[in-house]
N, CA, C and O of each residue as an XYZ file, in Angstrom:
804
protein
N    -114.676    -35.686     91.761
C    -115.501    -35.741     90.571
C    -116.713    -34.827     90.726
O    -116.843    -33.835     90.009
N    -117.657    -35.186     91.723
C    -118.241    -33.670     92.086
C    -118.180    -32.788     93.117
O    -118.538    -33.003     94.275
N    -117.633    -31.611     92.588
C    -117.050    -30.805     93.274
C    -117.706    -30.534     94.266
O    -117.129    -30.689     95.342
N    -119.262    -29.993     94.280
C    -119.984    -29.532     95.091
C    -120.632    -30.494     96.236
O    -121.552    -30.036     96.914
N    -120.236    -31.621     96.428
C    -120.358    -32.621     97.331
C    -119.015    -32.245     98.126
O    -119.064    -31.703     99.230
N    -117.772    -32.584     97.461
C    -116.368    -32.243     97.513
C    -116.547    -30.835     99.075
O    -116.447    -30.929    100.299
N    -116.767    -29.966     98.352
C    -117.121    -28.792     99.076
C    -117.778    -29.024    100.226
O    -117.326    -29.063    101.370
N    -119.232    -29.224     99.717
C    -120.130    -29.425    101.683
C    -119.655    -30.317    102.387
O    -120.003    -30.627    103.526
N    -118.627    -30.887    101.578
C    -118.014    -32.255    103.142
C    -116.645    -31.271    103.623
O    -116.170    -31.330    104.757
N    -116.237    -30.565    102.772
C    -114.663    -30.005    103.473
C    -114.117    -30.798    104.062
O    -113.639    -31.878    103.715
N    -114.193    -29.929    105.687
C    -112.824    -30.189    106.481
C    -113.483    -31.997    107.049
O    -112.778    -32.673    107.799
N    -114.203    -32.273    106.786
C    -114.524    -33.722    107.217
C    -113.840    -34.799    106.066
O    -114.190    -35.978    106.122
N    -112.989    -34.421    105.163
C    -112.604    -35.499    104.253
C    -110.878    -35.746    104.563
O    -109.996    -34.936    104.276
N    -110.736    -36.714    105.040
C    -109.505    -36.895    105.589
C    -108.198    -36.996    104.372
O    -108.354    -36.575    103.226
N    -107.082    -37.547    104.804
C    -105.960    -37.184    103.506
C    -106.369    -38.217    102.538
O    -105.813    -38.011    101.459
N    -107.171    -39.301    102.523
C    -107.327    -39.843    101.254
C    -108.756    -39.303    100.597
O    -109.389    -40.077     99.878
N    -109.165    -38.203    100.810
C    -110.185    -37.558     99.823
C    -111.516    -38.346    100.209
O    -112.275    -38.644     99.286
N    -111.804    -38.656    101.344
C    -113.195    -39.598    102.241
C    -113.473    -39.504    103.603
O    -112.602    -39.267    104.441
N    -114.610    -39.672    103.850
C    -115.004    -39.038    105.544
C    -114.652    -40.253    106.483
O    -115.106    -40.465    107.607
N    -113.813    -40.947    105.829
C    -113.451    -41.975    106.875
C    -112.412    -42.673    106.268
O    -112.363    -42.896    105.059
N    -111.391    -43.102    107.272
C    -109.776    -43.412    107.068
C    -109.280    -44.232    106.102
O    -108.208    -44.085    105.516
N    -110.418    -45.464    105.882
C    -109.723    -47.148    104.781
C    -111.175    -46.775    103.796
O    -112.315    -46.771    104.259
N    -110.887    -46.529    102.628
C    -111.928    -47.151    101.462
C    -112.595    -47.766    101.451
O    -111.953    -48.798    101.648
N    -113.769    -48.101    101.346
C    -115.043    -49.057    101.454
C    -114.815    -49.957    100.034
O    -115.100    -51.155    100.003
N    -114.496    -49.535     99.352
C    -115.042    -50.098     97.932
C    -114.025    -51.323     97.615
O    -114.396    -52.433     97.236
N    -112.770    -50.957     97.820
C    -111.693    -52.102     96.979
C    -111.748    -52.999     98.087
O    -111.370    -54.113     97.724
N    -112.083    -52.962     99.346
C    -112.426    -54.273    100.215
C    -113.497    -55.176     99.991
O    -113.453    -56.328    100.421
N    -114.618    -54.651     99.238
C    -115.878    -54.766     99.291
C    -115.835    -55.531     97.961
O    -116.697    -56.374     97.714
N    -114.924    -55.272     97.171
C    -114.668    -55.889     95.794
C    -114.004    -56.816     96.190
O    -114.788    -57.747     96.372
N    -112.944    -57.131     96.449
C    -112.579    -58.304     97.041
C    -113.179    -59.333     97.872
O    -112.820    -60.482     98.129
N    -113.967    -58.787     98.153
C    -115.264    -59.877     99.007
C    -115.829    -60.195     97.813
O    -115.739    -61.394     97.550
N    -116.395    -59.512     96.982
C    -117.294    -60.075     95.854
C    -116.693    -60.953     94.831
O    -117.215    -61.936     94.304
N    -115.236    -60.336     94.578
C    -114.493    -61.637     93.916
C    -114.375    -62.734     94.140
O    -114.702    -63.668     93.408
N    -113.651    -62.806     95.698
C    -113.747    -64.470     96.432
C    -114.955    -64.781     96.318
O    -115.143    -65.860     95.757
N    -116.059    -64.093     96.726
C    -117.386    -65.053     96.937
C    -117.563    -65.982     95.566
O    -117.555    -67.207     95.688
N    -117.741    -65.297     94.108
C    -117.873    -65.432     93.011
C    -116.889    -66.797     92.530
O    -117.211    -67.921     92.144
N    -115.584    -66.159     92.738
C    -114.514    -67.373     91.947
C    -114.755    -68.417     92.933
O    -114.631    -69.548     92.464
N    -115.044    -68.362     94.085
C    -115.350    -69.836     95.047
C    -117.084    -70.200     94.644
O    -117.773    -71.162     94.985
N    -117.274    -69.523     94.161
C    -119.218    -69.981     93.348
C    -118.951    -70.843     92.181
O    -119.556    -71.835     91.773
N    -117.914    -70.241     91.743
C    -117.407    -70.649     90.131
C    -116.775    -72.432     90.422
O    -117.360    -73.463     90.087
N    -115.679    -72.337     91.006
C    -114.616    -73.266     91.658
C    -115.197    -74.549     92.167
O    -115.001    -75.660     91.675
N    -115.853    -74.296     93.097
C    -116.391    -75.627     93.778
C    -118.156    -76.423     92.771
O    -118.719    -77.492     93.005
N    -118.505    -75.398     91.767
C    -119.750    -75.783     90.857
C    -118.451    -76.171     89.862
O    -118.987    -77.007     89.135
N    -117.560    -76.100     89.565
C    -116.428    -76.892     88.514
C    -116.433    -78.013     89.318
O    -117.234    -78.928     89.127
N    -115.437    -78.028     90.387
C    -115.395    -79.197     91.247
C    -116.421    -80.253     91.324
O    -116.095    -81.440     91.307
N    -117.742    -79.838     91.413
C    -118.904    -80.834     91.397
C    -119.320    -81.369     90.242
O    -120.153    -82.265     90.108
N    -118.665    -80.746     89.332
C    -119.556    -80.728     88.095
C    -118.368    -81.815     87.207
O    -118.497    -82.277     86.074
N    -117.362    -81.977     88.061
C    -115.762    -83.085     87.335
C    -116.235    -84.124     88.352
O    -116.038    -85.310     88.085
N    -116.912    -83.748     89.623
C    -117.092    -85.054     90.128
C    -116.394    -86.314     90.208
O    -115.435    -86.702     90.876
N    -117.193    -86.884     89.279
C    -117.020    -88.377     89.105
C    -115.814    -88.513     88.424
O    -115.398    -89.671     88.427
N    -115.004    -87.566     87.745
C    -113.419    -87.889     87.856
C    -112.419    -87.713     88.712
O    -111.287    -88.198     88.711
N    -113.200    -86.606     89.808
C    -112.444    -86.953     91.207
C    -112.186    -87.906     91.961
O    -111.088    -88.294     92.358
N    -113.626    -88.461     92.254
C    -114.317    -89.568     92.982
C    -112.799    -90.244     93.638
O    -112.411    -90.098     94.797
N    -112.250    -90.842     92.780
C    -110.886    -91.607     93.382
C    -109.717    -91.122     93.964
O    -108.986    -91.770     94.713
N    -109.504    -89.610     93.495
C    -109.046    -89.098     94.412
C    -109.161    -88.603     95.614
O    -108.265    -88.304     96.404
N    -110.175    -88.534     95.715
C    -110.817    -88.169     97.151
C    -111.144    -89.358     97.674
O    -111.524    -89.264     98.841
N    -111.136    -90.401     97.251
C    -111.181    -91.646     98.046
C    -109.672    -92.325     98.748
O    -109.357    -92.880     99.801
N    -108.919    -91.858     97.338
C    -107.477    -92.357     97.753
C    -107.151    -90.839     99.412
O    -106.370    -90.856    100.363
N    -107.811    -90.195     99.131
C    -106.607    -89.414    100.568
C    -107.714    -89.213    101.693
O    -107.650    -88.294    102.510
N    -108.826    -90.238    101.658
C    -109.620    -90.423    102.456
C    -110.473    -89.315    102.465
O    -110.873    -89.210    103.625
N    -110.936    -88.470    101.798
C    -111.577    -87.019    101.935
C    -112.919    -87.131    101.809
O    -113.308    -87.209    100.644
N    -113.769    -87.164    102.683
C    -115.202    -87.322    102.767
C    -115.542    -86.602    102.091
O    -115.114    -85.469    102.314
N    -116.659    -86.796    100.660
C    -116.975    -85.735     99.891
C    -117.546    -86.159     99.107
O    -117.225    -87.050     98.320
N    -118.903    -85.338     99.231
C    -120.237    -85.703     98.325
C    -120.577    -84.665     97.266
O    -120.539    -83.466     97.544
N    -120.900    -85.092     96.088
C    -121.056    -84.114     94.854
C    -121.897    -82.807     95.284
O    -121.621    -81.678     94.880
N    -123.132    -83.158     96.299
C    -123.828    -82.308     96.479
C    -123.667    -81.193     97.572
O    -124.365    -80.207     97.807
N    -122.669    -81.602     98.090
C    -121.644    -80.590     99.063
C    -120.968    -79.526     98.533
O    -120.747    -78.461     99.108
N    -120.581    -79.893     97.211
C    -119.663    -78.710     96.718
C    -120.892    -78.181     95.791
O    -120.551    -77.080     95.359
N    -121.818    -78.430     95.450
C    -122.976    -77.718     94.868
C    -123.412    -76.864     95.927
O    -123.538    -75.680     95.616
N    -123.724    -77.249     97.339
C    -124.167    -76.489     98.210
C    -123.464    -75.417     98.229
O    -124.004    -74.379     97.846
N    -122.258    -75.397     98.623
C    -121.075    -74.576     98.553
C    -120.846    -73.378     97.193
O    -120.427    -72.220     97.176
N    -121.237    -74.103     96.368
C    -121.192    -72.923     94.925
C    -122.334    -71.816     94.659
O    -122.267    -70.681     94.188
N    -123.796    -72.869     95.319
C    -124.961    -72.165     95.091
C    -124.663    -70.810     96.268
O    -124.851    -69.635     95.953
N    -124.236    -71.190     97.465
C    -124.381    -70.095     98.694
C    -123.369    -68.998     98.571
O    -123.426    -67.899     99.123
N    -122.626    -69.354     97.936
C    -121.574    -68.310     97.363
C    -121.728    -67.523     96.266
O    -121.132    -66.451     96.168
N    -122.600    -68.016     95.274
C    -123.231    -67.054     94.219
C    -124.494    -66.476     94.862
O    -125.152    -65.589     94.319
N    -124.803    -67.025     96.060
C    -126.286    -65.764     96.242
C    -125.174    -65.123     97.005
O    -125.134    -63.983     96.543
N    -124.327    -65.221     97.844
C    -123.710    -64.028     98.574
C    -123.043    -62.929     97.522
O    -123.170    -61.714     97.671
N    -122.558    -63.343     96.802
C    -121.846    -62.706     95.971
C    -122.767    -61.411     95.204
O    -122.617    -60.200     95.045
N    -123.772    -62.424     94.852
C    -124.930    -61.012     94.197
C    -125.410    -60.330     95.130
O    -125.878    -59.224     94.862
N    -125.414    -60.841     96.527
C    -125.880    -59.625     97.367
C    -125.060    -58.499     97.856
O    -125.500    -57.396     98.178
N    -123.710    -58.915     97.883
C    -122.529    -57.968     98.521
C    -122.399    -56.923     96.960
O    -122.332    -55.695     97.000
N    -122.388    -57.573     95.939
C    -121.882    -56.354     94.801
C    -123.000    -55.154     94.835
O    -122.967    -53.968     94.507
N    -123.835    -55.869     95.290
C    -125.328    -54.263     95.464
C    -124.323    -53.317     96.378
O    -124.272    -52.196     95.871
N    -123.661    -53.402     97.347
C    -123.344    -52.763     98.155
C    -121.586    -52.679     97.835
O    -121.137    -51.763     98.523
N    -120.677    -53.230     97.158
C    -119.894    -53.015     96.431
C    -119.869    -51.665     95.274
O    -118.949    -50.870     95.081
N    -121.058    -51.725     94.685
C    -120.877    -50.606     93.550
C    -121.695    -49.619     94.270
O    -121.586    -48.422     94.005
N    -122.542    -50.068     95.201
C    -122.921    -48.498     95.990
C    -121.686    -47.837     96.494
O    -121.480    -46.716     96.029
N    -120.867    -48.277     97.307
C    -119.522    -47.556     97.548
C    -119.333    -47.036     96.898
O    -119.545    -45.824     96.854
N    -118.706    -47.898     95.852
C    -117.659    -47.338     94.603
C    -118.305    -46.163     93.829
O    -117.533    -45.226     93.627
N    -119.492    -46.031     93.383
C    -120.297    -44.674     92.994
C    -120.221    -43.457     94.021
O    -120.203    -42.281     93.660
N    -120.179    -43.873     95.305
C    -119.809    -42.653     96.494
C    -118.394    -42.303     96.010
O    -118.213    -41.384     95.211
N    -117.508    -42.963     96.450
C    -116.451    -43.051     96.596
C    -115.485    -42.203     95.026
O    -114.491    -41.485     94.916
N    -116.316    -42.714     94.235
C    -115.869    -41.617     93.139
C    -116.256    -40.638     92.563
O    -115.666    -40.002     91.689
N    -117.801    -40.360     93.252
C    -118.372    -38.973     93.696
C    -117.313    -37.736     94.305
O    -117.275    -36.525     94.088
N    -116.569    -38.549     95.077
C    -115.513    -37.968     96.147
C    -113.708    -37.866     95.378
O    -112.627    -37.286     95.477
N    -114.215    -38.573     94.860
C    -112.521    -38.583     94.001
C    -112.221    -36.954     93.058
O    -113.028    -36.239     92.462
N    -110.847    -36.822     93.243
C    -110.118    -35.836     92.534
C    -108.647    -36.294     92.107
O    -107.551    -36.321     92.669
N    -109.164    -36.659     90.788
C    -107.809    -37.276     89.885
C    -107.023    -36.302     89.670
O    -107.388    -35.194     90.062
N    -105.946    -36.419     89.104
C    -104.991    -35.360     88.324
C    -105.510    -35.644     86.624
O    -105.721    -36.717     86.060
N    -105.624    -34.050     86.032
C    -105.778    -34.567     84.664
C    -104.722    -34.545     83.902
O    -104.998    -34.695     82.712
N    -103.409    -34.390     84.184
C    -101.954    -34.526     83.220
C    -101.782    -36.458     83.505
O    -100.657    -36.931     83.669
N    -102.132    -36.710     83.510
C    -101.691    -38.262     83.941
C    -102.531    -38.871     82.768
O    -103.618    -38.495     82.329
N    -101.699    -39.957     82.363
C    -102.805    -41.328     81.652
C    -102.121    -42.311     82.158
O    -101.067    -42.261     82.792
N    -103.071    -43.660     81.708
C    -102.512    -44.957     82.308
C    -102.177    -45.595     81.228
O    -102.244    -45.267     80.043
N    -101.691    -46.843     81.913
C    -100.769    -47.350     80.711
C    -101.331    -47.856     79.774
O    -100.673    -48.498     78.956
N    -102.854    -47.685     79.630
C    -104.012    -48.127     78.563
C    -104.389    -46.912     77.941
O    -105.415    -46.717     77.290
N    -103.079    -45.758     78.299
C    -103.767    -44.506     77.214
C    -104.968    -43.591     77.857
O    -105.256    -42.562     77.247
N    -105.595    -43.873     78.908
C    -106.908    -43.195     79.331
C    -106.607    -42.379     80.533
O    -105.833    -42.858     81.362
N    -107.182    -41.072     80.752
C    -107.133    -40.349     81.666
C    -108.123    -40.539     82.734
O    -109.270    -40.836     82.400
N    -107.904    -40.441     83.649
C    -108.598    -40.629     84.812
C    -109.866    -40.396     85.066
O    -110.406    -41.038     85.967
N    -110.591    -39.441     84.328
C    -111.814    -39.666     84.037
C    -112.485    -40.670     83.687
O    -113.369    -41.340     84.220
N    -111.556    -40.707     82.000
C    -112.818    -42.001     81.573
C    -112.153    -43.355     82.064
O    -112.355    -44.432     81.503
N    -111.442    -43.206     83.028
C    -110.977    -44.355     83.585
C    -111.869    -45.248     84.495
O    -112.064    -46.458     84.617
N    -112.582    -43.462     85.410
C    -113.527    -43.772     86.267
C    -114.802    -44.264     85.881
O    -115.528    -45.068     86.466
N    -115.027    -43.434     84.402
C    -116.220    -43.730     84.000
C    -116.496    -45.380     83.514
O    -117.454    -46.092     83.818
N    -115.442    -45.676     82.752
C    -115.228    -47.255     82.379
C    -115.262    -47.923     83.484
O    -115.875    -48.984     83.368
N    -114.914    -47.750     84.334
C    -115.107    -48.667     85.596
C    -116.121    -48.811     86.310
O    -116.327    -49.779     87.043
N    -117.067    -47.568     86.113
C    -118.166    -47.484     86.618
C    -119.017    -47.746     85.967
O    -120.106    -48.024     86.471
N    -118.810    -47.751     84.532
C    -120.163    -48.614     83.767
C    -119.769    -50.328     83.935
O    -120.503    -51.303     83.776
N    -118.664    -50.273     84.226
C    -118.072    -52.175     84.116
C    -118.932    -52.782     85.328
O    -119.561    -53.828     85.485
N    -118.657    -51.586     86.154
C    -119.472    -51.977     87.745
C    -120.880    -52.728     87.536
O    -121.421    -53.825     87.675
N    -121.141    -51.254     87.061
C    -122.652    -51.749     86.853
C    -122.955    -52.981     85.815
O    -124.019    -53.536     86.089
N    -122.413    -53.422     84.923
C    -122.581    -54.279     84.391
C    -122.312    -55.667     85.062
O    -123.118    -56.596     85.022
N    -121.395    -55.699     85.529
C    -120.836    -56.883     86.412
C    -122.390    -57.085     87.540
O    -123.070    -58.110     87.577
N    -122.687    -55.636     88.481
C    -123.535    -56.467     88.810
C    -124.426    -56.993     88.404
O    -124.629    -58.062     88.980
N    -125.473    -56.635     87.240
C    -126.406    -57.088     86.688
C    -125.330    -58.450     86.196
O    -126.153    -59.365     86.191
N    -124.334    -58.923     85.894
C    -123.916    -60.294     84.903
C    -123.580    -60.873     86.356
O    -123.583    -62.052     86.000
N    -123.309    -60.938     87.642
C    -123.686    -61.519     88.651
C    -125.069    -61.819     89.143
O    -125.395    -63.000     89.266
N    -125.775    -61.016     89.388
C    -127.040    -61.153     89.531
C    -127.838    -62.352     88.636
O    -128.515    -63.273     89.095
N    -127.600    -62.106     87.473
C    -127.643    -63.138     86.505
C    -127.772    -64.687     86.686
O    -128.637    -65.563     86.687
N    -126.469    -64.534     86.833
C    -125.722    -65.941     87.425
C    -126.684    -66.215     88.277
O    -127.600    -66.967     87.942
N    -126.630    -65.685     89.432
C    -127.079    -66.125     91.164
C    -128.486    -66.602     90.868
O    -128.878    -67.624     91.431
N    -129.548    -65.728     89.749
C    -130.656    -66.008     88.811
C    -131.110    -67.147     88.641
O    -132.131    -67.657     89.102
N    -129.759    -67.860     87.461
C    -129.265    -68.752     86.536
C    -129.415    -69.934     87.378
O    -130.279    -70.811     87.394
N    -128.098    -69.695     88.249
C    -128.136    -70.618     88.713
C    -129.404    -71.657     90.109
O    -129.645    -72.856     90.251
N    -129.956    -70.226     90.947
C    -131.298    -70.591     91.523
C    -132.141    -71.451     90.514
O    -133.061    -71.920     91.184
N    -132.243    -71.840     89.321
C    -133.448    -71.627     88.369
C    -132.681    -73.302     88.570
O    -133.354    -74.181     89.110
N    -131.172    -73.619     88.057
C    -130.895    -74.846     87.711
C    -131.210    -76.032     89.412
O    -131.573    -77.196     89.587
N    -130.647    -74.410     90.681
C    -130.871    -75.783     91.879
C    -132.078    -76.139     92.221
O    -132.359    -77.257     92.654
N    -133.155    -74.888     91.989
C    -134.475    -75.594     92.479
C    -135.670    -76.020     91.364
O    -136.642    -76.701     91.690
N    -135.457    -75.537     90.066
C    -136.282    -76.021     89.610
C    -135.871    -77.206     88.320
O    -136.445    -78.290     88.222
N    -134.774    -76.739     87.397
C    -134.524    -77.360     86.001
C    -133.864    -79.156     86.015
O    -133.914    -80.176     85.328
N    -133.105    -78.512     87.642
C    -132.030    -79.452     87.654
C    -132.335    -80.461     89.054
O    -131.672    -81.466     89.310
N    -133.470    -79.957     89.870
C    -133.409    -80.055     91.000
C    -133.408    -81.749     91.480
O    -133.198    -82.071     92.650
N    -133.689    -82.800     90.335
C    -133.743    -84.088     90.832
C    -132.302    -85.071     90.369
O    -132.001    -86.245     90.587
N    -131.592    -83.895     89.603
C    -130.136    -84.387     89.054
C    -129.004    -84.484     90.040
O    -128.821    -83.532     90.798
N    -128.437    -85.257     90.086
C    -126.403    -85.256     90.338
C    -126.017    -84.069     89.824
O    -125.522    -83.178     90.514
N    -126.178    -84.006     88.841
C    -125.358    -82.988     88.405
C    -126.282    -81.634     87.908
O    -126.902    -81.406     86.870
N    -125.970    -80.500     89.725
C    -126.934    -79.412     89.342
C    -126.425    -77.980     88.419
O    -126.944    -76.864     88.451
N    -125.336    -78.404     87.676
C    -125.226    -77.095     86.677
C    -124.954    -77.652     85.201
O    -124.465    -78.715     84.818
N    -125.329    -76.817     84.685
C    -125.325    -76.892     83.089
C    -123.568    -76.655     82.642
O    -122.794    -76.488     83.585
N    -123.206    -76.652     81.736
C    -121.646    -76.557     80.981
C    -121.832    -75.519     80.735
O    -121.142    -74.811     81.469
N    -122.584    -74.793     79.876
C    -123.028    -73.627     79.658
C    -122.531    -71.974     80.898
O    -122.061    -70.865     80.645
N    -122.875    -72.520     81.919
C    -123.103    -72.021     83.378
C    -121.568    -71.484     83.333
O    -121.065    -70.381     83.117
N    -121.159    -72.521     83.576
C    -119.548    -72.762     83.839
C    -118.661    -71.800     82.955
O    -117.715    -71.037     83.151
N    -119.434    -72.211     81.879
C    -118.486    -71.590     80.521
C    -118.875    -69.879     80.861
O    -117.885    -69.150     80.808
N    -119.981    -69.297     81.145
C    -120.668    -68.320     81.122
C    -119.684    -67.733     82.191
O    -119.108    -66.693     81.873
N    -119.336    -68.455     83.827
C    -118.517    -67.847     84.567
C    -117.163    -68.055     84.770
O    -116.604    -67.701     85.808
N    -116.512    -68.689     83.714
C    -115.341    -68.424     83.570
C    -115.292    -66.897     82.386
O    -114.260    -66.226     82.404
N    -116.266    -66.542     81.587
C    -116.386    -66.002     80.443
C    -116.564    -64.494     81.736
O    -116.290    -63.477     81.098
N    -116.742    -64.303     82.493
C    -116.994    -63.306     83.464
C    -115.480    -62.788     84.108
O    -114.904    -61.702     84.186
N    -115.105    -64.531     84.617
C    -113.444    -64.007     84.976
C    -113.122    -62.778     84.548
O    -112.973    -61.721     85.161
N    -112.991    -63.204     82.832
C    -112.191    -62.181     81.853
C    -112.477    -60.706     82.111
O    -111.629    -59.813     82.108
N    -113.920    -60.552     82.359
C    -114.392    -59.311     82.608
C    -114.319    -58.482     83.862
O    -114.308    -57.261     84.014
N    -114.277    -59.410     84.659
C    -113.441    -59.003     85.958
C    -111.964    -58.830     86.700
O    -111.549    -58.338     87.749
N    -111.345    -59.603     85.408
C    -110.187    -58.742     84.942
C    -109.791    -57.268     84.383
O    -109.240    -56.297     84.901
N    -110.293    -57.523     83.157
C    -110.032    -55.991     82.540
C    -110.869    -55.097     83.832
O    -110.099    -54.343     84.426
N    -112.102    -55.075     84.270
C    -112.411    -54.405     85.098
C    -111.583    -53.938     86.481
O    -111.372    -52.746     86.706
N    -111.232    -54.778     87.190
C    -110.162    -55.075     87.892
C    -108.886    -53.778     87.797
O    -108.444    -52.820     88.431
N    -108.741    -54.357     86.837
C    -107.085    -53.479     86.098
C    -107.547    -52.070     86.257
O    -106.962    -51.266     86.983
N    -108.483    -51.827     85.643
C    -109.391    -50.669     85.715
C    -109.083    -50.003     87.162
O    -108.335    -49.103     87.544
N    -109.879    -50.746     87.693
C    -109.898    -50.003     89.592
C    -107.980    -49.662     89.810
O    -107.388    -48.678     90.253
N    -107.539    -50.846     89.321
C    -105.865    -50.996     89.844
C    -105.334    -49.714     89.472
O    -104.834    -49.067     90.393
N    -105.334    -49.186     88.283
C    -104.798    -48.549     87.528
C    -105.468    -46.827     88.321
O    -104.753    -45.858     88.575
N    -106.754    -46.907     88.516
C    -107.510    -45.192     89.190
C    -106.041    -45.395     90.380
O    -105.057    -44.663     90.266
N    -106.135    -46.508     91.488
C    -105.346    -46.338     92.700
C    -103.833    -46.370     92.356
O    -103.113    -45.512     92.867
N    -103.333    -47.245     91.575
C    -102.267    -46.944     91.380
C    -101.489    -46.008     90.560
O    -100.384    -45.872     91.084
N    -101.598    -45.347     89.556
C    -101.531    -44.623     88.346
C    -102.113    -42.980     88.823
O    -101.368    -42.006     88.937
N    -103.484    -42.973     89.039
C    -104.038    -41.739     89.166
C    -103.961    -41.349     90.738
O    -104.334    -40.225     91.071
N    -103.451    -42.322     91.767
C    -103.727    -42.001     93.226
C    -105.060    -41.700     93.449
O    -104.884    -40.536     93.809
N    -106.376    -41.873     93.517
C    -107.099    -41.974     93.898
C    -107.838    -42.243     95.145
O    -108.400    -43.328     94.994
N    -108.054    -41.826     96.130
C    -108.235    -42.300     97.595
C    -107.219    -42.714     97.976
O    -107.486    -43.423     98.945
N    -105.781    -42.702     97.736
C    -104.557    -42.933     98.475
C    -104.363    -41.720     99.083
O    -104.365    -40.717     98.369
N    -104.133    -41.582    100.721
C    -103.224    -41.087    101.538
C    -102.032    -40.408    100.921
O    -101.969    -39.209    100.647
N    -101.326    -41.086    100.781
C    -100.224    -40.330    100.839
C     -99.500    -40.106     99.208
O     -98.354    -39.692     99.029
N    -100.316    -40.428     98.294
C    -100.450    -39.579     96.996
C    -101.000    -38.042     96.505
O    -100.761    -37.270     95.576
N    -102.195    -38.087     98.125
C    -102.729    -37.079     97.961
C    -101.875    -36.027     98.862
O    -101.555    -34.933     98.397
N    -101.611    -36.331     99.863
C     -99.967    -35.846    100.734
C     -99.098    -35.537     99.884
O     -98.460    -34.500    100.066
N     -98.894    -36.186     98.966
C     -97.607    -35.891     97.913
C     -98.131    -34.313     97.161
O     -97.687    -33.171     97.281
N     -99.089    -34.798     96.490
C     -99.441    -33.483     95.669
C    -100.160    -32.175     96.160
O    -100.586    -31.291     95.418
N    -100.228    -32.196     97.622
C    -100.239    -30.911     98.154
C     -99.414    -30.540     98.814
O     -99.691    -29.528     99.459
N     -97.749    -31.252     99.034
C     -96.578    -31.164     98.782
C     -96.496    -30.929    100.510
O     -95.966    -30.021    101.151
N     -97.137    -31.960    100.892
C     -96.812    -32.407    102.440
C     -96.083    -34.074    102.553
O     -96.179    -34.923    101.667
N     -95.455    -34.224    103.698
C     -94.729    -35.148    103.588
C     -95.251    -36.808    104.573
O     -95.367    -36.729    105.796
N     -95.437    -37.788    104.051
C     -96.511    -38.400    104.134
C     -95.847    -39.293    105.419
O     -96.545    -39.763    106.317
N     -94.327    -39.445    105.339
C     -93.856    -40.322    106.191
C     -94.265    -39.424    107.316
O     -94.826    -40.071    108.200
N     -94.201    -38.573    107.488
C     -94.651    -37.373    109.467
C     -95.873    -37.348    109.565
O     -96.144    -37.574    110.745
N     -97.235    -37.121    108.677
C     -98.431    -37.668    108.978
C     -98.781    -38.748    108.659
O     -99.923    -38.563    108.240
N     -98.516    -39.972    108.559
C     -99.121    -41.163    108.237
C     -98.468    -41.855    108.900
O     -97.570    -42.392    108.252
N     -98.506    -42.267    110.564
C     -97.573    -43.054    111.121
C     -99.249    -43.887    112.180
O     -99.077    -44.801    112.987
């Protein structure tokens, strides 16, 4: 994407188009997902509680409402802290990218504004994480802080309403690596018409 970065790195960018062997970014996203949907998950869990209660009594499972609150709150501050460093990658990383422009994906878009959509989604996601991690600090220590029950419905609804967006976003990233080859090895092997099974062992 920019060339002239592209250039002063040369011979230091290995066959997936980066100065170092595995991608930073789609690992780094996957950390931020789990952290998030387990922020989301266990603040549901606490928040049904008291219609668990008997099931967790019937299979003997020691378990206090404010355990899985603990558990949701520490996972939404991790989560907003790793995506700072999630979309820092991913802005390198597609600094460094060289799509093909005869290609579209199966949403019609060429690899450009594929990147670009993904990279404004980025940035949005983190600010609508950040949010949350915000949101929710505000409900454990101050709004909510003498309640059973430390999240609002609202909350909940707000991060399942994120899922969605981290879906289509998602698809997004899926679609640059799978569709456009993007930081793949041996896509980029393919199209400078070297053979990927003899260097990639």
């Amino acid at each position: 994407m920019n060339q002239e970065i592209i250039e002063q790195l040369g011979s230091q960018l290995g066959a997936n188009g980066l100065p170092y062997s595995v991608p930073i970014h789609p690992n780094l996203v996957h950390l931020t997902l789990g952290l998030f949907i387990a922020a989301i998950a266990f603040d549901i869990v606490g928040f049904l509680f008291p219609l668990e209660k008997p099931v967790f009594k019937f299979f003997a499972i020691p378990a206090t409402r404010s355990n899985f609150f603990d558990v949701g709150w520490y996972n939404m501050l991790a989560s907003a802290i790793i995506t700072f460093f999630t979309v820092g990658a991913g802005f390198y990383e597609i600094m460094l990218a060289t799509a093909p422009t005869d290609v579209k994906s199966v949403w019609g878009l060429e690899a450009m504004e594929t990147m670009l959509w993904h990279g404004v989604g980025g940035v949005l996601l983190l600010m609508l994480i950040v949010l949350m991690a915000v949101w929710r600090g505000f409900q454990r220590f101050i709004w909510r802080k003498d309640r059973s029950q430390q999240v609002q419905l609202s909350y909940l609804f707000a991060g399942l309403a994120i899922f969605a967006i981290m879906f289509v976003h998602g698809t997004l990233g899926a679609q640059l690596a799978a569709e456009f080859g993007v930081h793949i090895s041996a896509d980029s092997l393919l199209r400078l018409g070297e053979n990927p099974n003899l260097l990639l062992r």
